[in-house]
C-alpha positions in Angstrom: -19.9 10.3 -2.4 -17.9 12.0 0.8 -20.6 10.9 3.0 -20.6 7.5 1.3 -16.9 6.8 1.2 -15.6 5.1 4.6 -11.7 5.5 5.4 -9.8 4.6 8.2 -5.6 5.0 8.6 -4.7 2.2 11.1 -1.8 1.8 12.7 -0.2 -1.3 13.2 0.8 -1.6 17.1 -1.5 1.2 18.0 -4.7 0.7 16.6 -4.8 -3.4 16.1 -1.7 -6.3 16.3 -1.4 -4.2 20.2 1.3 -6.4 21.4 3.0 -7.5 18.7 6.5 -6.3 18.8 7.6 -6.6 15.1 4.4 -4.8 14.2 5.0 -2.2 17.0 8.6 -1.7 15.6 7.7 -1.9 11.9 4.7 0.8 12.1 3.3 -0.1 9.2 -0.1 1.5 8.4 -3.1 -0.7 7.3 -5.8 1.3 5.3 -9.7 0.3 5.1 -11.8 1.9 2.0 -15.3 0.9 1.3 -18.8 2.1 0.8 -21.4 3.0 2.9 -24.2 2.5 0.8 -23.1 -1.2 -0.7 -21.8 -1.9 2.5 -18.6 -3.1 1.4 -14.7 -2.4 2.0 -11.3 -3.5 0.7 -8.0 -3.8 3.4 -5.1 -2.3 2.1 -1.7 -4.5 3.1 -3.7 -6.6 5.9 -0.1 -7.5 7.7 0.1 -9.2 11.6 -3.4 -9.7 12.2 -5.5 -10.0 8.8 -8.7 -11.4 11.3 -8.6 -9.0 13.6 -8.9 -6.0 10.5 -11.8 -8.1 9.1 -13.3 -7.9 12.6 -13.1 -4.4 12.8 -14.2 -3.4 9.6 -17.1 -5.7 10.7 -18.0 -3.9 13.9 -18.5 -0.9 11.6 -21.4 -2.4 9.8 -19.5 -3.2 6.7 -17.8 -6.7 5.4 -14.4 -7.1 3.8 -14.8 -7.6 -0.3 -11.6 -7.6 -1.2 -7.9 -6.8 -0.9 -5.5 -4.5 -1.8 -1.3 -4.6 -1.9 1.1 -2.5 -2.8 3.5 -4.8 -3.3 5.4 -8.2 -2.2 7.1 -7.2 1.5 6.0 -9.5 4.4 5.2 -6.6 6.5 2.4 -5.6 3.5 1.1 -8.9 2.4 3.0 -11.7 5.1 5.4 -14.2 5.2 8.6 -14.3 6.2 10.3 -11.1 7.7 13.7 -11.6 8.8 13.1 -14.7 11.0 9.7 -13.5 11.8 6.0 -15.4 10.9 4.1 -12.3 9.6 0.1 -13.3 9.0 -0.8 -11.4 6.0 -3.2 -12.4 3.2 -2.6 -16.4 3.3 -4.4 -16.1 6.7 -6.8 -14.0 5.9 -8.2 -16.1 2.7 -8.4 -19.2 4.7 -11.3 -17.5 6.7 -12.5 -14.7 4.3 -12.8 -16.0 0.6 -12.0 -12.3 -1.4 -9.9 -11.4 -4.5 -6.6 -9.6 -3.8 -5.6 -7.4 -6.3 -1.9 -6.4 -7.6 0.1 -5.7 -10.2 0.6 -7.8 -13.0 4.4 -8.4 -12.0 4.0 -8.4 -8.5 2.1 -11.5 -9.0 4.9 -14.4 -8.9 6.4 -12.4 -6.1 3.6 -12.5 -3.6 2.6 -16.1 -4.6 6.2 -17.4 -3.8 6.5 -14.8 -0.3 2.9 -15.9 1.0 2.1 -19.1 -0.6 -1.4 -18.2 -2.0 -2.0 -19.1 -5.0 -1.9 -17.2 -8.3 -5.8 -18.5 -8.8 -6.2 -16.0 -5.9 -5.0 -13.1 -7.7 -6.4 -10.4 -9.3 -3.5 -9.1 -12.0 -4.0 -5.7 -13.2 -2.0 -3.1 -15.2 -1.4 0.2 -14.6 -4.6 2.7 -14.6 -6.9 0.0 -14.0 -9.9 0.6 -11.8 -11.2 -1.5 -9.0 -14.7 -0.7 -7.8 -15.8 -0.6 -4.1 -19.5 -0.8 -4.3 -19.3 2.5 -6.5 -16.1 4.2 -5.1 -13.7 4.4 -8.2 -9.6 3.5 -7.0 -7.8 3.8 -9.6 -4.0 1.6 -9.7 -0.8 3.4 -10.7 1.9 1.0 -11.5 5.1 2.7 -9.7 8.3 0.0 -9.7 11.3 1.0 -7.9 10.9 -0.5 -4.6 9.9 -3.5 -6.2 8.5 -4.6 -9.6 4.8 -4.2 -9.2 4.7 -1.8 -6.8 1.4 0.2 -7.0 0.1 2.8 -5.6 -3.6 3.8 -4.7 -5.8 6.8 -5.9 -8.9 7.2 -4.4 -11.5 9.9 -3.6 -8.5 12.7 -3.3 -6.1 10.4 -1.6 -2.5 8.9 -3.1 -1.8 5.5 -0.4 1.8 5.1 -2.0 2.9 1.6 0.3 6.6 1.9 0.3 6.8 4.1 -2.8 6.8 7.6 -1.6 6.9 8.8 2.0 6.2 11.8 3.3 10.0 12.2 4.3 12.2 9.5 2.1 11.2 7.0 0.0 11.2 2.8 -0.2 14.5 1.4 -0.7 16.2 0.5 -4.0 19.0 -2.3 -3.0 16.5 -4.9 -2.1 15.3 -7.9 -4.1 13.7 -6.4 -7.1 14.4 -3.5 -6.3 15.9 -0.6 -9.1 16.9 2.8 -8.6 16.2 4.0 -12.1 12.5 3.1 -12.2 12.3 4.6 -8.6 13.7 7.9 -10.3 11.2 7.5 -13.0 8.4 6.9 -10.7 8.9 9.9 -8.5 9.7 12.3 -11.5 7.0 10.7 -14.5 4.6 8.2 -12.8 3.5 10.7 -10.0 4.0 13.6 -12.1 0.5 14.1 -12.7 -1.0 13.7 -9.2 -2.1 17.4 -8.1 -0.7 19.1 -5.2 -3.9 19.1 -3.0 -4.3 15.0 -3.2 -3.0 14.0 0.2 0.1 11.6 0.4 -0.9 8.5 3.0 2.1 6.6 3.4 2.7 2.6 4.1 4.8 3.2 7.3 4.5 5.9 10.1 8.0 7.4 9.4 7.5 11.0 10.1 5.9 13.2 12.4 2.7 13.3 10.7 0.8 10.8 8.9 -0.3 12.1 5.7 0.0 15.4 4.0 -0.8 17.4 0.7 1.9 16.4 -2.1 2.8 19.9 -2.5 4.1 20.1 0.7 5.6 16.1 0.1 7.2 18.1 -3.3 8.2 21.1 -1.2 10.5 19.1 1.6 11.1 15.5 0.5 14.6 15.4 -0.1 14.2 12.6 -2.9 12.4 14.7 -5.0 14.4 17.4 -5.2 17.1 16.7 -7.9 16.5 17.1 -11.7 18.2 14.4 -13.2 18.6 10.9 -13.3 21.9 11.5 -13.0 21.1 13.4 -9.8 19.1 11.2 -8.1 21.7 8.0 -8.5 24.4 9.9 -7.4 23.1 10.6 -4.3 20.2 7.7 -3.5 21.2 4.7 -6.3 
């Protein structure tokens, strides 16, 4: 399946959206997952220039079959960002007709912050699967940063959006947002994802893109206390 399995990390102002200044400042990273074989691939939070993605998953001999968020946030999905237009999915359906997929109570959220419809969504619960041709990506519900925050497994890979970052994690006094069911995430929800399954982030805010979760475990400050106590003392 390695040889199969097609993944690309793109960074937003570096590697497509080149000179847009909210994406250059927001460095949010775009990921691309698809198969080979079948031809196929799914964006992952297709922000500032959803056409251009599509084109360069296209000039790698693969179409775009579907998409992916990890939750509602205009830099992730589009819409409004603090004053700022951000093209997200709403721009990409009106050229590329595809299901996007999120959590089941994400779904009001990203209909009323893009203005696609819910007949556009794919609602899913937690552990659901979603094939790409025949690679397997299985959805973790993990609220906290908002309510249907998911994250992605996939072929030894955790994409965690704005859950988890390698130094940090998404913040918990936004819309939405609760610091308890962030603690819960990071200490149960995650719990079970092994050590050697490498952490790729939704933004580009340390000095390496992705790394093992036991080193994430090892120096993330936010994971280090015990309690929920703990953890709202010092981050609720």
């Amino acid at each position: 399946m390695s040889e199969r399995f097609y993944f690309r990390q793109l960074l937003a102002g570096r590697d497509f959206a080149v000179h847009d200044a909210v994406a250059t400042q927001m460095v949010n990273f775009v990921y691309v997952l698809g198969d080979r074989e079948f031809g196929e691939a799914v964006l992952v939070d297709p922000a500032y220039r959803p056409r251009e993605l599509v084109e360069l998953v296209k000039a790698d001999g693969l179409r775009v079959s579907g998409v992916l968020a990890t939750h509602y946030h205009a830099d992730h999905v589009g819409g409004d960002l603090m004053g700022y237009d951000v093209a997200g999915i709403a721009e990409l359906l009106e050229t590329t007709d595809v299901p996007v997929h999120v959590q089941r109570s994400e779904v009001e959220w990203v209909r009323r912050c893009t203005g696609v419809g819910a007949d556009a969504l794919v609602a899913h619960q937690s552990g659901d699967h979603v094939l790409v041709g025949e690679l397997d990506v299985t959805l973790i519900h993990t609220p906290g940063h908002t309510p249907g925050s998911q994250c992605l497994l996939v072929d030894g890979r955790l994409l965690s959006g704005d859950t988890l970052f390698l130094e940090g994690c998404g913040r918990t006094d936004l819309p939405g947002s609760d610091p308890e069911e962030m603690y819960t995430t990071l200490s149960q929800r995650l719990a079970s994802i092994s050590d050697d399954t490498v952490l790729y982030p939704g933004h580009f805010y340390a000095a390496q893109p992705s790394a093992p979760m036991g080193d994430v475990r090892q120096h993330n400050y936010v994971l280090a206390p015990s309690t929920p106590e703990q953890w709202l003392a010092k981050f609720g």
